[in-house]
C-alpha positions as CSV (number, residue, x, y, z in Angstrom):
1,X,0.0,0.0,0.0
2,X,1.3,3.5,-0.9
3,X,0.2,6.8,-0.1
4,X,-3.4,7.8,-1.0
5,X,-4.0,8.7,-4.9
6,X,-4.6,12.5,-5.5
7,X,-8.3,11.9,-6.4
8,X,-11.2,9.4,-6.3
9,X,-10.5,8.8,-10.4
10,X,-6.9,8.2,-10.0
11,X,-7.7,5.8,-7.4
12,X,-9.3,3.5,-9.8
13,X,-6.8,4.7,-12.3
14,X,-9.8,6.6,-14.8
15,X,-9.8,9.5,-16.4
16,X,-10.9,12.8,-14.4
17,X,-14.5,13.2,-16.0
18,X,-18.2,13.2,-15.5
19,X,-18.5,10.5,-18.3
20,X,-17.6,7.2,-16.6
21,X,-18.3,3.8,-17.9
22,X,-19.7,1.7,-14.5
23,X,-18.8,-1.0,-15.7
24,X,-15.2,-0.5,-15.6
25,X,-15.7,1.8,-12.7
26,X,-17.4,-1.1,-11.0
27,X,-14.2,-3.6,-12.1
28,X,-11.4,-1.3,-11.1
29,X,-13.5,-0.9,-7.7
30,X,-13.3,-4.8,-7.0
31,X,-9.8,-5.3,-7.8
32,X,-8.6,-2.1,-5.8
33,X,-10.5,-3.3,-2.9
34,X,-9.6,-6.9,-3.2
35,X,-5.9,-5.6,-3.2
36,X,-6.4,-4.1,0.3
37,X,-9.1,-6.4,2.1
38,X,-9.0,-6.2,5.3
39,X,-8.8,-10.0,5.2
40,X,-6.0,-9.9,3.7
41,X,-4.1,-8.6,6.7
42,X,-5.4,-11.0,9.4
43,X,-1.8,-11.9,10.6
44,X,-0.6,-8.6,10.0
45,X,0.6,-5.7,12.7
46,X,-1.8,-4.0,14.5
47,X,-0.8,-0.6,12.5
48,X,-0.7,-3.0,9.1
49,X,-4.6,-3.8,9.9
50,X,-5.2,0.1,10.6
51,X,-3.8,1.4,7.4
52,X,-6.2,-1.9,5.8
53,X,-9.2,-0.7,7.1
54,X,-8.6,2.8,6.4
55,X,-7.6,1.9,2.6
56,X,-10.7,-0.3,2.2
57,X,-12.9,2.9,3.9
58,X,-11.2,5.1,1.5
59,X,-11.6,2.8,-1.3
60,X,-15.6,2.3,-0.7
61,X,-16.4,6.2,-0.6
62,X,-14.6,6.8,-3.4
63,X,-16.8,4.1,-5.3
64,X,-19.7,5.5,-3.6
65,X,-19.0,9.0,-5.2
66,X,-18.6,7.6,-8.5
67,X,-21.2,5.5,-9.3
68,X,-24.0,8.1,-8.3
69,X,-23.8,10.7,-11.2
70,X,-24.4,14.1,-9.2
71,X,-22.2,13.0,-6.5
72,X,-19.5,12.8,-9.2
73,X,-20.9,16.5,-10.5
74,X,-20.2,17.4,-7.1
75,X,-16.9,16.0,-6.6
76,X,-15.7,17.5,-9.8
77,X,-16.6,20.6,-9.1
78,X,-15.4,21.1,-5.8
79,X,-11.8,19.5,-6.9
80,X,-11.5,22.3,-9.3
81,X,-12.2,25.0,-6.0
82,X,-15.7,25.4,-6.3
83,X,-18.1,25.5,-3.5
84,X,-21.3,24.2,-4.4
85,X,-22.8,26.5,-1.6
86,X,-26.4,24.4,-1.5
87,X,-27.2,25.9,2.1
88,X,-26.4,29.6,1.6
89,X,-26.9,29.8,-2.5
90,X,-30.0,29.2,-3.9
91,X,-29.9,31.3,-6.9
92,X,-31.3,28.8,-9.6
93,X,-32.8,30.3,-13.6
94,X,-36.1,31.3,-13.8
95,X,-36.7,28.5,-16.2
96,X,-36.1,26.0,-13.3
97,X,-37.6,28.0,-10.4
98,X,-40.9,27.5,-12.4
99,X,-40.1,23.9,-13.0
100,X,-39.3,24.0,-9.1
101,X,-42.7,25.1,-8.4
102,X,-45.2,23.0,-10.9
103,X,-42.6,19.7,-8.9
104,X,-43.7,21.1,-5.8
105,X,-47.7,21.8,-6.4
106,X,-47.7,18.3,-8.3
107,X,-46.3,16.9,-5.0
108,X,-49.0,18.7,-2.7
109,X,-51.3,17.3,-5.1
110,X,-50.4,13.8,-4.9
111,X,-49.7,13.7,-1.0
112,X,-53.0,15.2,-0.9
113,X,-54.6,12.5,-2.7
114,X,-52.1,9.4,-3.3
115,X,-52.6,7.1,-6.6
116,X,-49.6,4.9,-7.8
117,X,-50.1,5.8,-11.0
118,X,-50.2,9.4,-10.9
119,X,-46.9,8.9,-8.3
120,X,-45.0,6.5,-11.1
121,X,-45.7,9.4,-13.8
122,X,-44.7,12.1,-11.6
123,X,-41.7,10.1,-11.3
124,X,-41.0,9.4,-15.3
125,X,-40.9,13.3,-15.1
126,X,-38.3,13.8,-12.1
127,X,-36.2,11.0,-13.9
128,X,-36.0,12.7,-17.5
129,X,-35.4,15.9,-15.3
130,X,-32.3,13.9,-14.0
131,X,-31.1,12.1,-17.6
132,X,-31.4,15.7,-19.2
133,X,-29.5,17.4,-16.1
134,X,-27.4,14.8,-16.4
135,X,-26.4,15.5,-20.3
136,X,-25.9,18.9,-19.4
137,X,-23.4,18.3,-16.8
138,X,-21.4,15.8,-18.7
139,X,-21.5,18.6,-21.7
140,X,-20.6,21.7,-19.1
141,X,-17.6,19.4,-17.0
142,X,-16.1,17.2,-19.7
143,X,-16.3,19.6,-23.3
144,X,-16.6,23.3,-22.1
145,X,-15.0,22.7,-18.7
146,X,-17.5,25.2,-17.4
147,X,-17.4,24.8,-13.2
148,X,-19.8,27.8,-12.0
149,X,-22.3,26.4,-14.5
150,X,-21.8,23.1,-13.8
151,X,-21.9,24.2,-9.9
152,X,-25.2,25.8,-10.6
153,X,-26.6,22.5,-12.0
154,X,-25.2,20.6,-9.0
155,X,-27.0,22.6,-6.8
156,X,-30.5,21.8,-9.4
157,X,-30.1,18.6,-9.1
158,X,-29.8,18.5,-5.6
159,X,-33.3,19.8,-5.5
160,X,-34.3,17.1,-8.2
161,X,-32.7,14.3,-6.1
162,X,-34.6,15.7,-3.2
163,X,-38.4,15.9,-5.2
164,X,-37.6,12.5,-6.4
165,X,-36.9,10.7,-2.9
166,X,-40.1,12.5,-1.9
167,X,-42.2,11.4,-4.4
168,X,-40.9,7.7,-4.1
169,X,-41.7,7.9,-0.6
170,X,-45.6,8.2,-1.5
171,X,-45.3,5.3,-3.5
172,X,-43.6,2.9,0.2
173,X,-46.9,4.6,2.1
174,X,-49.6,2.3,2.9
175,X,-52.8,2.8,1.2
């Protein structure tokens, strides 16, 4: 075991970019951590098991951040110095403030008066809300390198993430 790698991505030996195959993400992940399982070190040192355990830790968050798209927004953006601000900064477009709003009235509505299949298309909307925000971050981080606009998407799709985990909840409620 060596020192830590200078980023999630180098970790796992990819390329610094939004665009990541999971597959390979998911190989590189299994290999790395099958290098420095814990198991591995059963009749090691006491400090040999520690630094085990703290690779393996490092190892899983790193996969964690990379396999979830905005996550990996996220991290990208604040490895190149920007602070994606979500508590203090929520200056969004117009376009998506009213987008924002129609979520949330469609949300009172259906809390208001659940039915799975109102719920499932609310959700196909939050979801191609996601895979379009998704195509625009991969266009602003990887091919125009644009971080502030890429940071204010993050902070979008934060609020998308959030909508969507509501609007799944309805669907776990008992009738």
């Amino acid at each position: 075991m060596t020192e830590p790698a200078a980023s999630h991505f180098s970790l796992f030996g990819l390329p610094e970019q939004f665009a990541v195959s999971l597959p390979d993400l998911e190989q590189a992940w299994k290999t790395v951590s099958a290098r420095v399982h814990p198991d591995r070190y059963s009749t090691a040192s006491a400090a040999e098991k520690r630094v085990a355990m703290q690779w393996s830790s490092r190892i899983n968050e790193a996969y964690q951040v990379l396999k979830n798209p905005l996550a990996r927004a996220r991290y990208l953006c604040e490895q190149a110095g920007a602070d994606i601000g979500a508590e203090n900064n929520t200056a969004m477009a117009p376009q998506f403030l009213m987008a924002q709003m129609e979520w949330h009235e469609a949300l009172d509505e259906l809390r208001d008066a659940p039915d799975a299949e109102r719920v499932r298309a609310f959700l196909d909307t939050l979801e191609q809300a996601e895979t379009d925000l998704y195509a625009q971050l991969q266009t602003l981080l990887d091919v125009q390198k644009d971080i502030p606009a890429a940071t204010a998407k993050v902070r979008e799709g934060m609020f998308i993430s959030k909508i969507h985990q509501d609007a799944k909840a309805l669907l776990r409620q008992p009738k």
